[in-house]
VOGU-3710 file (C-alpha; in Angstrom, 3 decimals, decimal comma):
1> xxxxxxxxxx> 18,633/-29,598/-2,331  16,186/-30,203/-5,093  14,049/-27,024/-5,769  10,961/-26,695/-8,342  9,649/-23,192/-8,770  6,582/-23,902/-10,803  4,045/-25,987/-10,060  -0,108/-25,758/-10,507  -3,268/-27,153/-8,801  -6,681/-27,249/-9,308
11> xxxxxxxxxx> -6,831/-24,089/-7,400  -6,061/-23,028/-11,495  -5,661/-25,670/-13,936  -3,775/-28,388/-12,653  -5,302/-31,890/-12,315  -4,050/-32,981/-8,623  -5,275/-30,572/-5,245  -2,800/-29,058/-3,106  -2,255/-31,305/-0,469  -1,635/-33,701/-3,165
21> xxxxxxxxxx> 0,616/-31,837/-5,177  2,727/-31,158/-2,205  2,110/-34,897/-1,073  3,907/-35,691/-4,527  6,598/-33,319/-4,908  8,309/-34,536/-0,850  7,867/-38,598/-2,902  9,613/-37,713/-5,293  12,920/-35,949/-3,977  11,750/-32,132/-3,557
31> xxxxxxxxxx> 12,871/-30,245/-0,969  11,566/-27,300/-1,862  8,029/-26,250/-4,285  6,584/-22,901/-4,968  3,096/-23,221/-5,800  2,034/-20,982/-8,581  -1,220/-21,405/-9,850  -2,857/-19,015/-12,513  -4,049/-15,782/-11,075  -4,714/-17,021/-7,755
41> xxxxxxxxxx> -3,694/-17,770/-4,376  -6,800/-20,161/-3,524  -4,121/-23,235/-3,073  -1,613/-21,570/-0,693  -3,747/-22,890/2,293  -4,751/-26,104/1,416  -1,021/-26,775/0,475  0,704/-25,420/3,782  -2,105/-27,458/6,157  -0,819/-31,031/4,082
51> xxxxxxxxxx> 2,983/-29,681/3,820  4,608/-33,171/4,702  8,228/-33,218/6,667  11,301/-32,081/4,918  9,523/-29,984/2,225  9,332/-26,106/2,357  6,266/-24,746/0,125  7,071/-20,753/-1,820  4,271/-19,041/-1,832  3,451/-18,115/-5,828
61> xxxxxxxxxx> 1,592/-17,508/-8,471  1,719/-17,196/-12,016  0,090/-14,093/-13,320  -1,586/-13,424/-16,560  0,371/-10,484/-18,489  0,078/-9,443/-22,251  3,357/-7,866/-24,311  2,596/-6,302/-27,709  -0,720/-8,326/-28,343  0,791/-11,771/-27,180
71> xxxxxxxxxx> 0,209/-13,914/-24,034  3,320/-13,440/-21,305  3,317/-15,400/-18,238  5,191/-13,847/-14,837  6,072/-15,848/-12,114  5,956/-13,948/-8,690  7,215/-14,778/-5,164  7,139/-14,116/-1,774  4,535/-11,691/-1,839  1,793/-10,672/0,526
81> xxxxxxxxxx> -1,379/-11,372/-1,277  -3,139/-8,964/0,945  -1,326/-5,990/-0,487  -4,323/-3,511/-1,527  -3,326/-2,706/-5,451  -2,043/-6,343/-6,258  -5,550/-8,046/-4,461  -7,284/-5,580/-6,781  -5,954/-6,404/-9,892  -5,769/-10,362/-9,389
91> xxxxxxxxxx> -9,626/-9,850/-8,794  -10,307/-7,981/-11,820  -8,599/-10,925/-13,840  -10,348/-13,608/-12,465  -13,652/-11,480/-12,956  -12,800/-11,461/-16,536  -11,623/-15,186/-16,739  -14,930/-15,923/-16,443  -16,394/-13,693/-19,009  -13,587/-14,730/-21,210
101> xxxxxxxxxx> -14,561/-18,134/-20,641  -17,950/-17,689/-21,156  -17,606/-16,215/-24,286  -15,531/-18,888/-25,949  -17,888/-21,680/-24,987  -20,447/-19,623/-26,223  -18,828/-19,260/-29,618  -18,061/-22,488/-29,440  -21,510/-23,646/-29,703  -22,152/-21,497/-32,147
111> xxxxxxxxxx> -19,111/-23,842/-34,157  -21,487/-27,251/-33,448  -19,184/-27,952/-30,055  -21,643/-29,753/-27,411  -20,473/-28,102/-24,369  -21,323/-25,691/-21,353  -20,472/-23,232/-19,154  -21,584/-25,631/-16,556  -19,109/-28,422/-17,859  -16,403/-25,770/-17,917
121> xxxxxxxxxx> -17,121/-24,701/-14,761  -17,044/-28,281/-13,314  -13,552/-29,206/-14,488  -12,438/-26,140/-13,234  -13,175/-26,651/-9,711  -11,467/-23,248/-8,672  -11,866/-19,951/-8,907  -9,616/-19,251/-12,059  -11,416/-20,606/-14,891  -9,031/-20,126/-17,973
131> xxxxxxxxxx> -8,565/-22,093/-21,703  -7,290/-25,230/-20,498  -10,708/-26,088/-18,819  -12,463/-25,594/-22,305  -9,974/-27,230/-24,152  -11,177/-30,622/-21,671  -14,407/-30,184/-22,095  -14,053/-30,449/-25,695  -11,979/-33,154/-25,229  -14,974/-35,159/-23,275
141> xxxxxxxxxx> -17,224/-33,823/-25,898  -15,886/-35,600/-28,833  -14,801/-32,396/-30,215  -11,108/-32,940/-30,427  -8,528/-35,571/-29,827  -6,763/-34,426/-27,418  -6,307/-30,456/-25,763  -3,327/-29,967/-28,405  -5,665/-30,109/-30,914  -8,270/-27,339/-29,339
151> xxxxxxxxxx> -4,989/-24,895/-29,133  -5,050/-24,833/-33,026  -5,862/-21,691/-34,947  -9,322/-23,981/-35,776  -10,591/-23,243/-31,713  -8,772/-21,582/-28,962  -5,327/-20,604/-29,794  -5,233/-16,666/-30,479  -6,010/-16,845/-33,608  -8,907/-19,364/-33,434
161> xxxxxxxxxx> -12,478/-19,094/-34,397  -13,899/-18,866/-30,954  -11,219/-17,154/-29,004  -11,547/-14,206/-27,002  -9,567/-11,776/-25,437  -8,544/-11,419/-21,557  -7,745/-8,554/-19,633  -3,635/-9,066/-18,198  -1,681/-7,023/-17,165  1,284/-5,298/-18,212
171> xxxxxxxxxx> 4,419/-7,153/-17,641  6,415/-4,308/-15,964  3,280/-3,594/-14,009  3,164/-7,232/-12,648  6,707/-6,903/-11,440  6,253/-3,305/-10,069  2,870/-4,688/-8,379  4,630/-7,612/-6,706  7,663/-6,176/-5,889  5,460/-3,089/-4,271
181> xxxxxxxxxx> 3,962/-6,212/-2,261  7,618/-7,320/-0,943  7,795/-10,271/-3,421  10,023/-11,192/-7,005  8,771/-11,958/-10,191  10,870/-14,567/-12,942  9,629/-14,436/-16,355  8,451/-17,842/-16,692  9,501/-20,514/-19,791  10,290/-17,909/-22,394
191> xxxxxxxxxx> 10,960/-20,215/-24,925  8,014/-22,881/-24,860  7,708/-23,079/-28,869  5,837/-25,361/-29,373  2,747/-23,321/-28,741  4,547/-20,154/-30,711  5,550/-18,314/-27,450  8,914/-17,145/-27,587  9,453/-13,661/-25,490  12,652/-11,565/-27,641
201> xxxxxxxxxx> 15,693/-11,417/-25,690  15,095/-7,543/-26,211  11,764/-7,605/-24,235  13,682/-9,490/-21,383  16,368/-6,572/-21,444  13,290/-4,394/-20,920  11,984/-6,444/-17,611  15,477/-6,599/-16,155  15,670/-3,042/-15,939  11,348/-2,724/-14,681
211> xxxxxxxxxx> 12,993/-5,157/-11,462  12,780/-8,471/-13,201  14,838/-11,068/-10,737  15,142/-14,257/-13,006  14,732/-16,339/-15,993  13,281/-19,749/-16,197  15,402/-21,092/-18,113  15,147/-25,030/-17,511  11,519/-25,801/-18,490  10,239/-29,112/-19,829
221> xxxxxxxxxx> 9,373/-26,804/-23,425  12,762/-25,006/-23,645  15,507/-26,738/-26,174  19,239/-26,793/-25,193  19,915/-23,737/-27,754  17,046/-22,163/-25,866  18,452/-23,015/-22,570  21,735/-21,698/-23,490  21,092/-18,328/-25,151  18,731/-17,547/-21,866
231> xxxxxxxxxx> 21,737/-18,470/-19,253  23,745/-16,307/-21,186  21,315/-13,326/-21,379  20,634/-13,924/-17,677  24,373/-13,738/-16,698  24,844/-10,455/-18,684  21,565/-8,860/-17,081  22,583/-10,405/-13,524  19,315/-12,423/-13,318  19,066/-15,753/-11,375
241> xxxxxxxxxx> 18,258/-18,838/-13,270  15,390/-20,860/-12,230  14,471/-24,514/-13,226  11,154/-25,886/-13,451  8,812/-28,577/-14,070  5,417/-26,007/-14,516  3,443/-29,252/-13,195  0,048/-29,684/-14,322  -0,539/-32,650/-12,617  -2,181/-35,213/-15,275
251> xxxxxxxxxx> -2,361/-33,035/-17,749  1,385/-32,968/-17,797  2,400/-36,575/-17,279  3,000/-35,704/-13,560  6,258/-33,857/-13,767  7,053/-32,606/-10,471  11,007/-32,115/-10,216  11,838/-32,843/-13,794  13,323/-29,365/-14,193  15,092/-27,722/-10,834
261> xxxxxxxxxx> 16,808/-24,705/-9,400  20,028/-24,732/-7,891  19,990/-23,384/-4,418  22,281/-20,593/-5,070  19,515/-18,865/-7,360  16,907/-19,820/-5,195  18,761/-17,997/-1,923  19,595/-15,108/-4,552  15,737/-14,785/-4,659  14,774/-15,042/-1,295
271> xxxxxxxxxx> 17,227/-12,144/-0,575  15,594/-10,031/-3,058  12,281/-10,230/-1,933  12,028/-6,957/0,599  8,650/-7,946/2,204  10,381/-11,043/4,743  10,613/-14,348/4,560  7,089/-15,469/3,573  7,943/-19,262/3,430  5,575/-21,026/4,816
281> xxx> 8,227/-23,113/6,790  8,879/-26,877/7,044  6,671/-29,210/9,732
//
């Protein structure tokens, strides 16, 4: 079995829809995908109405969290979306996406960048609006080279001129929230550097004793020292290991299985999650 875990539409900020994200994952080799766009389950729908033959879709998402001032992104699973406290708070975060958002293209205006909410809003598409957006619309504006180059401490990173805060949750209240709604969370790629996020192995010990199931550990940003040192902390917390290609569509060269899971970790998290089998199953 082939298995990719993380995967985005433009139900967030992915560049392909749904039913052709699942379209492309069954061409080329998955067996398995879990959709998990930002903040949202807008996609899950769309996705299981085009789910082609041989190709079971995971219901997921990846939710916005914060730890000690920095950005922390956690993967959750087999979850009912419906589940009063978590539908709350994923509405109160894509409220504030949009505020957020506003803000920053409103400060970036203020900088000499030629763009709108409007634009913003059109590249979006979906209902969670989030940095990536604004980063393309300066892109189309002339403003930068490429979306890289808006993540610099000179736009949009955290430290950037026209950046602005969002409200996220706290990581062990993501994983109490969607294990409370029958699902599992996985902290998702740990170790992408190359935009300076890098969770301590010591905040990982923390989530694996909140109800943390698993560790990305195979992501397209991860090193092989990276990839190591998070098996290893995995194995001595008793975490499964996921692999993933955190597709973004265009935006990420269309990636779709370039990182996978091995089945026994992917069965280890189906057993965990206490709410049933939420799969949405195979046509």
């Amino acid at each position: 079995m082939r298995i990719d875990l993380h995967s985005h539409s433009t139900a967030s900020d992915g560049t392909r829809p749904p039913a052709e994200v699942v379209r492309r994952a069954r061409a080329n080799g998955l067996d398995v995908l879990a959709l998990t766009d930002h903040d949202t389950v807008a996609g899950w729908e769309e996705a299981a109405g085009a789910l082609p033959g041989g190709l079971t879709l995971v219901p997921g998402i990846e939710l916005s969290c914060v730890q000690d001032g920095r950005s922390l992104h956690m993967l959750g699973y087999l979850f009912d979306p419906d589940a009063p406290e978590l539908a709350a708070e994923l509405a109160r975060i894509r409220d504030d996406r949009v505020i957020r958002a506003r803000t920053m293209v409103g400060r970036l205006r203020d900088l000499g960048v030629d763009i709108t909410w409007d634009m913003v809003r059109s590249l979006a598409g979906g209902e969670a609006v989030g940095r990536p957006h604004i980063a393309r619309a300066m892109v189309a504006a002339g403003a930068v080279r490429d979306a890289d180059e808006a993540f610099t401490s000179r736009w949009i990173a955290p430290d950037g001129r026209a950046y602005a805060d969002r409200y996220a949750l706290r990581p062990e209240r993501a994983i109490e929230l969607v294990r409370a709604a029958g699902g599992v969370c996985v902290l998702a790629h740990p170790r992408a550097r190359r935009r300076g996020y890098v969770v301590a192995d010591e905040v990982i010990e923390r989530l694996a004793a909140a109800g943390l199931a698993g560790v990305e550990a195979d992501h397209p940003g991860h090193v092989p020292e990276d990839r190591a040192r998070l098996r290893d902390l995995a194995s001595a917390l008793e975490l499964a290991v996921t692999g993933s290609s955190d597709d973004h569509g265009e935006a990420t060269g269309d990636r779709l299985g370039a990182e996978t899971t091995a089945p026994a970790d992917y069965e280890r998290l189906l057993a965990e999650a206490s709410g049933g089998d939420l799969r949405l199953p195979e046509t």
